[in-house]
N, C-alpha and C positions, 0 to 999 in steps of 0.2 A: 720714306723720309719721316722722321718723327715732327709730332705736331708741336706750332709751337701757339701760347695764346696772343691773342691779339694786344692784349693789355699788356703783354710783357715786348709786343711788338715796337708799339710806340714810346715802348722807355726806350728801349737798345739804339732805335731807330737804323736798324743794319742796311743800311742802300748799298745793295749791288751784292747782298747774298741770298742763294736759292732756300724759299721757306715752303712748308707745308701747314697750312689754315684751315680749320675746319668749325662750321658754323651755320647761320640763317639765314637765308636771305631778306633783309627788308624791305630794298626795292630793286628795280631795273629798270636801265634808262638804254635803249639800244638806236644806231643812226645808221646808215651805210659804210662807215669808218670805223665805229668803235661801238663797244659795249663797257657800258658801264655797272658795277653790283656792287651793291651795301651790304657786307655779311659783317654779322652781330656774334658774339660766342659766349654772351654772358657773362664775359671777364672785365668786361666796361661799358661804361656811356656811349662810346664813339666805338662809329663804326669804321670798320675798315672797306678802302674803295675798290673794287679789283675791275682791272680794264684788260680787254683783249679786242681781237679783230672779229669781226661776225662769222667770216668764213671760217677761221682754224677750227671749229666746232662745228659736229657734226648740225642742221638743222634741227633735228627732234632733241638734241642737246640745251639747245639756244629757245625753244620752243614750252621746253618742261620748266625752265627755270624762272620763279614765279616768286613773289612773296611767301613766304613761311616751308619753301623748298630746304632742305639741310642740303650742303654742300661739304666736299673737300678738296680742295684748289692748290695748287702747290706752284711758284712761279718764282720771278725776280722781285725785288722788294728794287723800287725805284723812286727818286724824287717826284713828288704831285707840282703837276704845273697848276694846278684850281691852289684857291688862296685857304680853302676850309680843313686841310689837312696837308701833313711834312711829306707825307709819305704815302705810297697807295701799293698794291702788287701788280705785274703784269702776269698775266697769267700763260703758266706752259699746258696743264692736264686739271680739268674738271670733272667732278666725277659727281651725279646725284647721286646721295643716300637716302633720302627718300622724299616723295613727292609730299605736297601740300594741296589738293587737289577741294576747292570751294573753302577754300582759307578764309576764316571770321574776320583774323588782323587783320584788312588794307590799309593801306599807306595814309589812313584819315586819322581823323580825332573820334578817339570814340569814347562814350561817359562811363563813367567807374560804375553808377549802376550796370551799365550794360557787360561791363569786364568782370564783376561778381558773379555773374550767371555765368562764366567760361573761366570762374577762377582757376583751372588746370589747365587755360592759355592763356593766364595775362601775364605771368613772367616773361612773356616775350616782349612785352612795350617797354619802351623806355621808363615809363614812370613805377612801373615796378620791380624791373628789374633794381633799377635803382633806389628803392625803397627795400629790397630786402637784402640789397651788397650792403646797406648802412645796419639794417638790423642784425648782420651777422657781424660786423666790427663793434657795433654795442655791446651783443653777447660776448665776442670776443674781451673786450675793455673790463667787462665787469669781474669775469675772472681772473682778470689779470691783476686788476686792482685788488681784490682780496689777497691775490698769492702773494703780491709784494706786501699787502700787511699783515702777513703772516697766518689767513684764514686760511681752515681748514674747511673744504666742501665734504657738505654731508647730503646723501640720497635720502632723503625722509620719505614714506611710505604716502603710497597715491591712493592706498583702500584705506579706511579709517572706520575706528566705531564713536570720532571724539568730531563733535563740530565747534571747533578752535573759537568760533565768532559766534556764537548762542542766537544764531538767528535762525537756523533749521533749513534754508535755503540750499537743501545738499541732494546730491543725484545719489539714490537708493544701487547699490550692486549685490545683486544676487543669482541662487543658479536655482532659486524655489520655483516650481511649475505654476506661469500668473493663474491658467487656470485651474486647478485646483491646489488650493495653496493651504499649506498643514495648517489647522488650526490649534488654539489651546481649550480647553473648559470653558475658559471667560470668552471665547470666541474669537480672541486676538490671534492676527498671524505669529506663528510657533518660529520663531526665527533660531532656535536651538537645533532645528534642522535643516537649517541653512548650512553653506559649503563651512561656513567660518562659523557658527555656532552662537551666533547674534546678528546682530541689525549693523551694516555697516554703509559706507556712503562714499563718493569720491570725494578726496578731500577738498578742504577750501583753505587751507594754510597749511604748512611745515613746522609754524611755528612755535607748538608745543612740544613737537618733539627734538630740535631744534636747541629749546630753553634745555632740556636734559642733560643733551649732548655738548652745550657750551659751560654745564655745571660741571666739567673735568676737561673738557677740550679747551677751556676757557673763553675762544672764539672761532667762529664756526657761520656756515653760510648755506642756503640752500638755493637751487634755482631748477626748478622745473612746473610741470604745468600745475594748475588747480582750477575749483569748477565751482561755478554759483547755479542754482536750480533758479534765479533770479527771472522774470517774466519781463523783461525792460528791453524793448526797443530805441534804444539809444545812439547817439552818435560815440558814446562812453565806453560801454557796458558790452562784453563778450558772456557767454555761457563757460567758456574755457579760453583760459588764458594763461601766461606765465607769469610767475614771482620769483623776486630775488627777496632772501629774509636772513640776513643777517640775525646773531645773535650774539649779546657780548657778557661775558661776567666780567664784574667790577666795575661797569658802564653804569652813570648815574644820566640822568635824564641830558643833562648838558652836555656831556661826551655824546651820549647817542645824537645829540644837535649835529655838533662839529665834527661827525664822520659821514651823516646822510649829505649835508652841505659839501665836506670834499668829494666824496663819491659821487654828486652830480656832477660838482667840475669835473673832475677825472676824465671820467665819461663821454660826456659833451664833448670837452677838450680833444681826446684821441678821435672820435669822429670828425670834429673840424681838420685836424690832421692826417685823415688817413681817407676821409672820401670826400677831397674837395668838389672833385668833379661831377659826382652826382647829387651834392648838395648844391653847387650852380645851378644843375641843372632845373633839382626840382624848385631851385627856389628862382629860377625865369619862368617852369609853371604856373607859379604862384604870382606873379605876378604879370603875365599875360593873361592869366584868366580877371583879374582885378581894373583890365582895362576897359574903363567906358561907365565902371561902379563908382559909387559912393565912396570915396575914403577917409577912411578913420585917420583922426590927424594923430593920432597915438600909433599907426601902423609901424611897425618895422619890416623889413626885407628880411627872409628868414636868417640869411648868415648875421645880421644884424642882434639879431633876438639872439641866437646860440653864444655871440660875443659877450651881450649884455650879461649873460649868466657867469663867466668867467669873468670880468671886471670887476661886478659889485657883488658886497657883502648881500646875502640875503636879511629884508628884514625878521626880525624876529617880535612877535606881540604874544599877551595872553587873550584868551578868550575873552576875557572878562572888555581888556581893552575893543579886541575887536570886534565886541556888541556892539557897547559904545561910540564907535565910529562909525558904524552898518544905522545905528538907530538915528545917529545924526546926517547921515547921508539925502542927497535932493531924492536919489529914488526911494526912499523910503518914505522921506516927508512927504513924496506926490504921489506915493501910493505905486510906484510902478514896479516895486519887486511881488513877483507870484506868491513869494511867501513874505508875509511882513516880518521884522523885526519890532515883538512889541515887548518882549520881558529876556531874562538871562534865564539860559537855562535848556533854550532851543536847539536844532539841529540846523548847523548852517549848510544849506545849500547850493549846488554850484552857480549860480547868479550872485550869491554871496561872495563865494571865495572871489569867483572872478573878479568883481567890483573893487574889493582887496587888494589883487595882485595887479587888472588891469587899469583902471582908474585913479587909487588910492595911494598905492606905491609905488605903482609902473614896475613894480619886479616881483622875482619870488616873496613869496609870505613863509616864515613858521609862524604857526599859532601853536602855543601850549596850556597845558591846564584846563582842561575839558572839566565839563561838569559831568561827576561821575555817572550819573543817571543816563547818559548815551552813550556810552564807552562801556569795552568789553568788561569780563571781571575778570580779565588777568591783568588790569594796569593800576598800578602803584598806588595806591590811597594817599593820599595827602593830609597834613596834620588838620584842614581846616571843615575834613569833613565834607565834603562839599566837590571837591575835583580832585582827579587824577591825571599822573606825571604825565601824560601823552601829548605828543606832537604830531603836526601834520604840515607836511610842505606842499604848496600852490605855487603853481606856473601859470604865466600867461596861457591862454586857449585854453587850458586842459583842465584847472582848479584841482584838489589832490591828485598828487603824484607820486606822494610818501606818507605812509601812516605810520607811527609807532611810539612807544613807551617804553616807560622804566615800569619794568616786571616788579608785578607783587611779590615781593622775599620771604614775608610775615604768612607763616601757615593759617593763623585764625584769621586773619584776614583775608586769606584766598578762600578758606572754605566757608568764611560768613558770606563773601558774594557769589560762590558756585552757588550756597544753597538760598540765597536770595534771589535768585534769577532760575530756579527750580531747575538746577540741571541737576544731571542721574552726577555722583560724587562718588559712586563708584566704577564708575567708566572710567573715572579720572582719576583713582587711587595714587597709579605709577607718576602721575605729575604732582600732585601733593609730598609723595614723597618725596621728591627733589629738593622741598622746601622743608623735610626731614632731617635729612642728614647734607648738613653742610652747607644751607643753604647762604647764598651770597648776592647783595644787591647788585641787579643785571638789566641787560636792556637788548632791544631790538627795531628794527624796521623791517616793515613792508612796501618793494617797490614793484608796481604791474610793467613789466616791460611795454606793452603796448604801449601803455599813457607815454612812457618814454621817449619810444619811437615815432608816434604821433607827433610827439613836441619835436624832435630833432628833424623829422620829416618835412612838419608843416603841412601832412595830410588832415582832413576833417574829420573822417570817420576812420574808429578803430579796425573797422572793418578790412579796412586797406594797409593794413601794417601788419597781418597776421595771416602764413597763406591758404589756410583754408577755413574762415573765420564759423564759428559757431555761434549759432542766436536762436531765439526762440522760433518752432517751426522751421528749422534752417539746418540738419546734417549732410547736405549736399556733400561729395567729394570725399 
């Protein structure tokens, strides 16, 4: 009998036809009359019940079936007399596929530290599983949303000789022998005989090659992984992670506003619609762990939060403004941000943003108009000298969520800041060009899916949104 899944079980709700299920067990409950078993198949939240007699199975049958046991069960599908589900199976033939024998998951609560260290079993809890059925409908949403706006996805290359963001923060790839490694005259490692015939690195952005790619594709999208050599133990911060990077020609900085703003709704939005259930779920999590704490009177319920981002406009400030509201703020006046706000010109960080979004506004922030001096040098120079076209969008919890700008068009101006900021401008030749022949003002964003999934989730650490996260000291799995 072909399987069928659970999750398609409880739409159809078929009472009184014979099915075949195959799955996990969570628990078992067994008396003199009946047995009870909760099998899971990763197709949803809810589990399905399955009841039988004790005797129609063998004992070492009845004996072996244990939490984290796989099953396949094939019976009647019958109404549930218990009030917590429509429907349950009675069971005709059980069969283990394979045992679970000193199984880590028991039927308890156990701490997300402790599910990190068996990340290639916590897909079995509820709370991950359920965290990663939504982060495949995000991934899902997001290309779907570019294909209805006509983007073109492009594979941008994950070996690079170019670091997109001039911070040098890149994982070296090479096939040179570490111990004895070619040298030159000057004593420097000879990377001319390396596999590629230079120094190259994993990337940390798409998005120069990308800007290329939308100079004739005109709009175009990239989404796969990228990697920071970054040293940051953070609630934030992965070693490797995924980007969605948009890129647009003929996009001036305000267009690039009003498409990262839709595409959050978008997003959010088909997640609200497509996994209610495990967004209940995780957000009764969250809010059974909050019982007996301190509550922020600004808290929201998660489904609350994902609502609030599809109702209202996000605001929109410049930097310049959002100094000046940070410098007037009580935490600043009493001294309680780590980093003070005392002049323009700084780099805000996330106790900043958050203040902004969570206090200040109570919703998403864009800020735009960066002072050029912290901003890359691919973003757009402004007539006043002083800042460039880039935007940044802040969420509640998570503070940036979206970074991007209006692309520098003007060639002397890209390559007065390439060579301002002492990068090699011959590595970069092929992206100058761009701004060669044909060049047209353009724009882009970068979004980290994680931060994403985080916010939709309502999980704390990014760690728990990616499944087998990567940190410093950390390639487990």
């Amino acid at each position: 009998m072909k399987r069928i899944k659970i999750k398609e079980l409880f739409i159809a709700n078929p009472v009184g036809t014979k099915v075949c299920i195959k799955g996990w067990v969570r628990t078992k409950r067994i008396s003199k009359q009946v047995v009870f078993i909760m099998l899971n198949d990763g197709s949803t939240i809810h589990n399905l019940q399955i009841v039988t007699e004790p005797e129609k199975f063998a004992e070492d049958i009845m004996q072996h079936i244990a939490t984290g046991v796989s099953l396949s069960v094939c019976g009647t599908v019958i109404a549930s007399q218990g009030g917590n589900q429509a429907i349950e199976l009675q069971a005709d033939t059980i069969e283990i596929l394979g045992t679970a024998t000193d199984y880590p998951l028991q039927p308890k609560k156990h701490s997300l530290e402790f599910l990190r260290e068996i990340a290639h079993l916590r897909f079995r809890t509820n709370t991950f599983s359920a965290v990663f059925r939504i982060r495949h409908a995000i991934s899902y949403a997001i290309h779907q949303f570019f294909h209805e706006q006509g983007f073109v996805y492009l594979h941008t290359p994950i070996i690079t000789a170019v670091d997109a963001e001039g911070a040098g923060e890149m994982f070296s790839v090479t096939t040179l022998n570490m111990e004895q490694l070619p040298k030159t005259p000057q004593g420097q490692v000879d990377f001319k005989r390396d596999f590629f015939g230079q120094k190259t690195s994993l990337t940390v952005s798409g998005q120069l090659e990308a800007e290329a790619a939308a100079l004739g594709l005109a709009e175009v999208y990239t989404f796969g992984p990228t990697f920071r050599a970054e040293n940051s133990n953070t609630t934030r911060h992965l070693a490797e992670f995924w980007m969605v990077e948009p890129e647009m020609a003929f996009y001036d900085l305000a267009d690039n506003i009003a498409l990262a703003e839709r595409f959050l709704k978008y997003v959010i939005g088909f997640a609200l619609e497509h996994c209610k259930d495990d967004l209940e779920f995780l957000q009764k999590r969250e809010l059974d762990a909050r019982v007996g704490k301190q509550t922020d009177k600004s808290f929201l319920p998660l489904l609350d939060r994902l609502d609030n981002i599809l109702t209202y406009p996000f605001a929109c400030i410049s930097y310049t403004e959002a100094i000046d509201i940070l410098k007037a703020s009580q935490p600043n006046k009493e001294k309680k941000f780590a980093y003070p706000i005392d002049e323009w010109g700084c780099d805000l960080q996330s106790e900043h943003e958050r203040y902004l979004v969570e206090k200040h506004f109570t919703k998403p922030v864009i800020i735009t108009n960066y002072p050029r001096a912290i901003k890359a040098f691919y973003m757009h120079q402004q007539e006043d000298g002083k800042t460039v076209a880039a935007m940044d969008i802040l969420f509640p919890g998570i503070g940036e969520i979206i970074g991007g700008s209006q692309r520098e068009e003007r060639l002397d101006k890209l390559t007065e800041a390439i060579q301002s900021m002492g990068m090699n401008s011959n590595i970069l030749q092929w992206y100058l060009d761009t701004r060669l022949f044909g060049t047209v003002p353009h724009s882009g964003f970068g979004l980290g899916l994680e931060r994403l999934v985080q916010f939709v989730t309502g999980m704390d650490n990014i760690r728990d949104v990616i499944p087998f996260p990567r940190t410093p000291g950390n390639a487990a799995f």
